[in-house]
C-alpha positions as CSV (number, residue, x, y, z in Angstrom):
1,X,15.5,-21.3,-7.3
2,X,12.6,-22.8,-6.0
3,X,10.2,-22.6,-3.4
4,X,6.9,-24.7,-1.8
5,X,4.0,-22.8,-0.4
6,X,1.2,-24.6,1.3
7,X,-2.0,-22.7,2.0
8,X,-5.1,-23.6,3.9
9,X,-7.9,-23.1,1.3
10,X,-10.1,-20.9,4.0
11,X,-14.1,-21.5,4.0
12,X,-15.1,-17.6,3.2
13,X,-13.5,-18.2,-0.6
14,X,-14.7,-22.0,-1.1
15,X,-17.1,-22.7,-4.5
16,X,-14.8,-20.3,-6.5
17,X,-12.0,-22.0,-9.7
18,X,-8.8,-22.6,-8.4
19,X,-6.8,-19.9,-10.2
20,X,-9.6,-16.7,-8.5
21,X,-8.8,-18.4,-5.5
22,X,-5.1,-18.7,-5.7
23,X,-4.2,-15.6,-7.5
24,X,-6.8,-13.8,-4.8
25,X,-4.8,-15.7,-1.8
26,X,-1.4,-15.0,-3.6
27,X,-2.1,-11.0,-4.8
28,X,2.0,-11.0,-5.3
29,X,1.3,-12.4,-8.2
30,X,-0.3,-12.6,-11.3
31,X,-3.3,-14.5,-12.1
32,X,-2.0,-15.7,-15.6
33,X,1.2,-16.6,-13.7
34,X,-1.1,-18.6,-11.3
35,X,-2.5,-20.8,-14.4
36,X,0.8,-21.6,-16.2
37,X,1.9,-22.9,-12.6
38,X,-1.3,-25.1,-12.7
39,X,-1.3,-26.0,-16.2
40,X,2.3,-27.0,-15.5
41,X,1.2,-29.1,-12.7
42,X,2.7,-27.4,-9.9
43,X,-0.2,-27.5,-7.6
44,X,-1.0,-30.1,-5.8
45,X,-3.5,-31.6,-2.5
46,X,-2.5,-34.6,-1.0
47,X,-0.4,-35.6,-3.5
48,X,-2.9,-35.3,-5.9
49,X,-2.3,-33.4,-9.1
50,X,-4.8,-29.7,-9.4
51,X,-3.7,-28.9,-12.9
52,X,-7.3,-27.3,-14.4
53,X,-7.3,-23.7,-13.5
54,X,-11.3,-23.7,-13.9
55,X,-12.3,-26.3,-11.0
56,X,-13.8,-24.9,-8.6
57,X,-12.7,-25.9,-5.0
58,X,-16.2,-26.8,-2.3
59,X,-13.8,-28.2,0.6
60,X,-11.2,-26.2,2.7
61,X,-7.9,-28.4,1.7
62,X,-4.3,-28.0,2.2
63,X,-2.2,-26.8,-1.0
64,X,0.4,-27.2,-2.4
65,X,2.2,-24.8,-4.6
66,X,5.8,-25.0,-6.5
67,X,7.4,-21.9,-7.6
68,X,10.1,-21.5,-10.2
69,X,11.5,-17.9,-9.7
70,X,14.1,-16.2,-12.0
71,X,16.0,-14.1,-9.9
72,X,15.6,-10.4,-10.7
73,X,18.2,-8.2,-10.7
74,X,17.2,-4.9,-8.9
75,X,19.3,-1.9,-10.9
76,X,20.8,1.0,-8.7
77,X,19.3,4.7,-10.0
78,X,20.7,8.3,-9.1
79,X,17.1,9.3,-8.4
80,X,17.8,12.6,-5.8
81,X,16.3,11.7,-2.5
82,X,14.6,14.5,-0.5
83,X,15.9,13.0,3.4
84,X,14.2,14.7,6.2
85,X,16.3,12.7,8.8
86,X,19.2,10.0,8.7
87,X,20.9,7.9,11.7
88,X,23.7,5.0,11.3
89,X,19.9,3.0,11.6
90,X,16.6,5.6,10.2
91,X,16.5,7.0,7.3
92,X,13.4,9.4,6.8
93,X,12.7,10.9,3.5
94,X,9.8,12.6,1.6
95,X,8.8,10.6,-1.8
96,X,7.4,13.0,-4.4
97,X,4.2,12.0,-6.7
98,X,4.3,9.6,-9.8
99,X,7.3,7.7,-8.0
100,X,6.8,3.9,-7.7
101,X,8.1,2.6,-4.5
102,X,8.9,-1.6,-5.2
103,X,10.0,-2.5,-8.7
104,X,7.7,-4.5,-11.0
105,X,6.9,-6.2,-14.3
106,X,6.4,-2.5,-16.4
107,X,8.4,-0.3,-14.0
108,X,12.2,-2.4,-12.5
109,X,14.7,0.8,-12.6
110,X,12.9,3.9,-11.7
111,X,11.9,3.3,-8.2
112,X,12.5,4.8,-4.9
113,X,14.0,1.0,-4.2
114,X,16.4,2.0,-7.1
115,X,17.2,5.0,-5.6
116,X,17.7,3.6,-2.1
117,X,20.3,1.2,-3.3
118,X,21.9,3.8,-5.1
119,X,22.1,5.7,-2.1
120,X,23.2,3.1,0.6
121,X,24.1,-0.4,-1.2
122,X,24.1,-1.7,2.1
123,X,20.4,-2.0,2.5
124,X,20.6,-5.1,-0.1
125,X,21.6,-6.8,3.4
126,X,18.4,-5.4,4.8
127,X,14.9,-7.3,4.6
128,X,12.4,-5.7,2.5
129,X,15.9,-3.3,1.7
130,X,14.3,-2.0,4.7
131,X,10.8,-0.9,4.2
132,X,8.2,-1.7,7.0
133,X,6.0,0.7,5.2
134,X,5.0,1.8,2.2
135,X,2.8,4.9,-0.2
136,X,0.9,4.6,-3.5
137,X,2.8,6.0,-6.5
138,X,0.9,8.9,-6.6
139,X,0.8,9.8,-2.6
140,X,3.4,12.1,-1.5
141,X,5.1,12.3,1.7
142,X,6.7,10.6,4.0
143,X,8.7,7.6,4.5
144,X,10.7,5.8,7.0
145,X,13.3,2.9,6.0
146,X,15.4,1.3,8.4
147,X,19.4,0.9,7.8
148,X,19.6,-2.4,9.9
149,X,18.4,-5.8,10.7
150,X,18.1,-4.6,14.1
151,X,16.6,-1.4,13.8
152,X,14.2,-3.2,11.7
153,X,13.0,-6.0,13.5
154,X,12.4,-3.7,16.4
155,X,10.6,-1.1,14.2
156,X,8.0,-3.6,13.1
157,X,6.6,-4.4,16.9
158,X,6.3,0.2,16.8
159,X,3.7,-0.7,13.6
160,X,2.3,-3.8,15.1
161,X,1.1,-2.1,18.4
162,X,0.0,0.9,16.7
163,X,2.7,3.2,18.5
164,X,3.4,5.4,15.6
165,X,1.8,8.6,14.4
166,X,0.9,8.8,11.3
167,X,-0.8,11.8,9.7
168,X,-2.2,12.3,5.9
169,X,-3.6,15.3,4.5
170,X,-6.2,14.8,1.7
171,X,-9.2,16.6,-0.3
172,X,-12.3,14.5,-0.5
173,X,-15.6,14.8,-3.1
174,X,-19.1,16.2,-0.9
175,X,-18.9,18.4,2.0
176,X,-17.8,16.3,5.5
177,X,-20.0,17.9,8.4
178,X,-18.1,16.4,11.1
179,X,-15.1,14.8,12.1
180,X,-15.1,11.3,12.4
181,X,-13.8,7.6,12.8
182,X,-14.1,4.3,10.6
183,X,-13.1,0.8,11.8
184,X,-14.4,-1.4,8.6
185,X,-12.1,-4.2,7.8
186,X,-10.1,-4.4,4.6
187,X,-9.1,-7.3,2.5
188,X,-8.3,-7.7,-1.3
189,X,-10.9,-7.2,-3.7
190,X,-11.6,-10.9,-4.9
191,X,-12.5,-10.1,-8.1
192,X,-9.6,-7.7,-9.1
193,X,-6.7,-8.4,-6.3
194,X,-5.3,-5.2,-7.4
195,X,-7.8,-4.1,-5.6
196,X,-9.0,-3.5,-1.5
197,X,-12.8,-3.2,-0.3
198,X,-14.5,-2.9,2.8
199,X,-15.3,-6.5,3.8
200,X,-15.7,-8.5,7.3
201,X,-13.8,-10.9,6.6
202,X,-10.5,-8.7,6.2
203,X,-7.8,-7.4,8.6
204,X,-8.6,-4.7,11.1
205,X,-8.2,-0.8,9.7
206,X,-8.9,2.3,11.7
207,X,-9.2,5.5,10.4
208,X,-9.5,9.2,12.3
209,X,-10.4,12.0,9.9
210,X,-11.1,15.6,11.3
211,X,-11.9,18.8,9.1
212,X,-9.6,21.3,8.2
213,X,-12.2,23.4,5.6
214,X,-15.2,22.9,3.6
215,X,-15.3,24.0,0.5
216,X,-18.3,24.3,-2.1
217,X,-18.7,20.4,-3.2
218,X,-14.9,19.4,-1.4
219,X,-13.7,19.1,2.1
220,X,-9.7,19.3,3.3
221,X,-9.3,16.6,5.8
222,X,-6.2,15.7,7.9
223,X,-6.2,11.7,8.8
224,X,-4.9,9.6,11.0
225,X,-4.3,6.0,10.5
226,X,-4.4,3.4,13.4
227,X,-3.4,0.7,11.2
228,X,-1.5,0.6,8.4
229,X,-3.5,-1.9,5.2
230,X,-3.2,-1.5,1.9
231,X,-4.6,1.4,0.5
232,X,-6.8,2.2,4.0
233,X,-7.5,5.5,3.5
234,X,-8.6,5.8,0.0
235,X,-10.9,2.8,1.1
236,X,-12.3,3.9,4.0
237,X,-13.2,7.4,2.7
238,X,-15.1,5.6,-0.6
239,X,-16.5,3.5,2.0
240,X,-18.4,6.7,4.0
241,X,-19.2,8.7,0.9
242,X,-16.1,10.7,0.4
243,X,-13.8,9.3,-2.2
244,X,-10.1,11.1,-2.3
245,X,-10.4,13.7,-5.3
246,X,-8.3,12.6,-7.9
247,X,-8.2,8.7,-7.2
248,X,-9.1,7.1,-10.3
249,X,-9.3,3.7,-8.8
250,X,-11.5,4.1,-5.6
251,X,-13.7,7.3,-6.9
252,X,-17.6,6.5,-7.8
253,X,-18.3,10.4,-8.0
254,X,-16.5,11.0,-11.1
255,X,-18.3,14.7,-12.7
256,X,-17.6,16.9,-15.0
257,X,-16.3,19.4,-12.8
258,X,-13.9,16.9,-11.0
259,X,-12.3,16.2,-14.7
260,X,-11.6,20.2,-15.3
261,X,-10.2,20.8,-11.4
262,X,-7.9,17.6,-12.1
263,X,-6.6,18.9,-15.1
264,X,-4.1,20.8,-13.2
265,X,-3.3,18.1,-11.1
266,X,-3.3,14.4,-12.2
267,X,-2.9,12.4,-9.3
268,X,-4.7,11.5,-5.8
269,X,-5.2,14.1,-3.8
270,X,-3.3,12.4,-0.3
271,X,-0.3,13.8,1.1
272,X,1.8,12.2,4.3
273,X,2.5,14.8,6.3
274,X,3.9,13.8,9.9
275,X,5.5,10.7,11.5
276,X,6.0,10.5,15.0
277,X,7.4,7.6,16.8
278,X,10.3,7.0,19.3
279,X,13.9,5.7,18.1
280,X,14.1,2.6,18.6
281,X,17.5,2.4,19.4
282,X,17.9,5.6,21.6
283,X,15.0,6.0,22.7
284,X,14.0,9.8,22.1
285,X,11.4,11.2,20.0
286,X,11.4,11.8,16.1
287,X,9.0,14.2,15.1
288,X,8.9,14.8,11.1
289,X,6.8,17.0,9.3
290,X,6.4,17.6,5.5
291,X,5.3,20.5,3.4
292,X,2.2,20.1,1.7
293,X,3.1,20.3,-2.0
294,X,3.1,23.0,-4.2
295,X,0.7,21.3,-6.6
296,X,-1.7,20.9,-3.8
297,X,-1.8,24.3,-2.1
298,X,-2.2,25.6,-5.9
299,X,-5.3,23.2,-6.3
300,X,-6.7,24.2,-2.7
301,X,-6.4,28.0,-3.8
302,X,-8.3,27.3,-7.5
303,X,-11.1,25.8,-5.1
């Protein structure tokens, strides 16, 4: 199978080499897979070959790009689901920790896409196999997936005008005084697309946070997110001072004591607890709550 892409080269990421730019613009994939395709010559500008992954690009041009997939087949696995709620078109369920939710290069058969197919095979028919949203592998909580192409493409305009609730509980590093609100835009990290800073150049991202208790060097926080980017939260709370405990990715404040707390609990300490939102088929309202985990409520009592 292949595909063309064409992308606008945009001015904020000119003077960089092709391949940061590409694999930066294209964080789906990899930034080795980003040379072979140049290498390969299978980018091009106006017909004109790009084939040396180190030039550096000083114009905004058009691109480009020809893909040469292998199709991947996606395995069903009898991975139990924990479902909160389930319609002919909704299906609500609470992801533990350490599950991956999309297949990838190290991780294709235990994944809650695995698991989903396993469960309803029908999704394959689905876009996305029906996720509008998504969690980190180590967030717990909840997660909505729609059954339908229709229930779908009318679930995306709920996320798109911001009317659904969505509600995280967390434990951040320092001691949070008072509640608060962050609208910084997010975008991917140039220098590590796995990666997401702060940056004005990025899409919009609003963040509510209000205290639930302050401990001696942590504070529980509940969270509400406006918007839904790629790890927003974790983001926006390194972004004030406040890093998620636990995050090993977006955590400056890494001490001594932090290491001995997180030995009983290796993970990021972010829970999704509520989702509220109207069907979008019916018409009434869903309201679904989930327990904060075990692991958690043991950490919040050793602190």
């Amino acid at each position: 199978m292949i595909k063309y892409i064409l992308i606008k080269i945009p001015k904020y990421i000119l003077k960089k080499r092709l391949d940061k730019i590409l694999s930066y613009l294209l964080p789906k994939y990899s930034r080795s897979y980003i040379k072979k395709l140049i290498i390969k010559n299978k980018v091009t500008s106006n017909l004109n070959l790009l084939n040396k992954p180190s030039k550096k690009i000083f114009k905004k041009i058009l691109i480009k790009i020809t893909f040469i997939n292998k199709k991947k087949i996606i395995k069903y696995k009898n991975i139990k689901l924990n479902i909160l709620y389930e319609d002919k078109y909704l299906l609500i369920i609470n992801k533990p920790y350490n599950l991956v939710v999309h297949p990838g290069f190290k991780n294709l058969n235990k994944t809650l896409i695995n698991s989903l197919l396993n469960y309803n095979n029908f999704l394959i028919f689905v876009y996305r196999l029906g996720l509008i949203h998504r969690l980190d592998k180590d967030t717990s909580g909840i997660i909505l997936i729609t059954k339908t192409i229709l229930s779908r493409k009318l679930l995306i305009n709920v996320f798109k005008y911001h009317k659904i609730y969505k509600e995280y509980e967390g434990i951040v590093i320092g001691k949070i005084l008072n509640n608060g609100l962050i609208n910084a835009n997010i975008s991917r990290y140039i220098k590590n697309k796995i990666k997401m800073n702060v940056n004005i150049y990025g899409k919009n991202a609003i963040t509510y946070y209000k205290i639930i208790k302050i401990f001696n060097k942590y504070t529980r926080i509940k969270i509400l997110i406006k918007t839904g980017r790629t790890h927003q939260i974790r983001i926006h709370m390194l972004y004030i001072n406040y890093p998620i405990l636990g995050d090993q990715k977006y955590n400056f404040k890494k001490k001594k004591n932090d290491f001995l707390i997180l030995k009983k609990i290796k993970r990021q300490i972010l829970h999704a607890c509520c989702i509220n939102f109207y069907h979008p088929i019916f018409g009434y309202n869903i309201v679904c709550f989930s327990k904060i985990p075990l692991d958690i409520l043991n950490l919040i009592n050793s602190i």
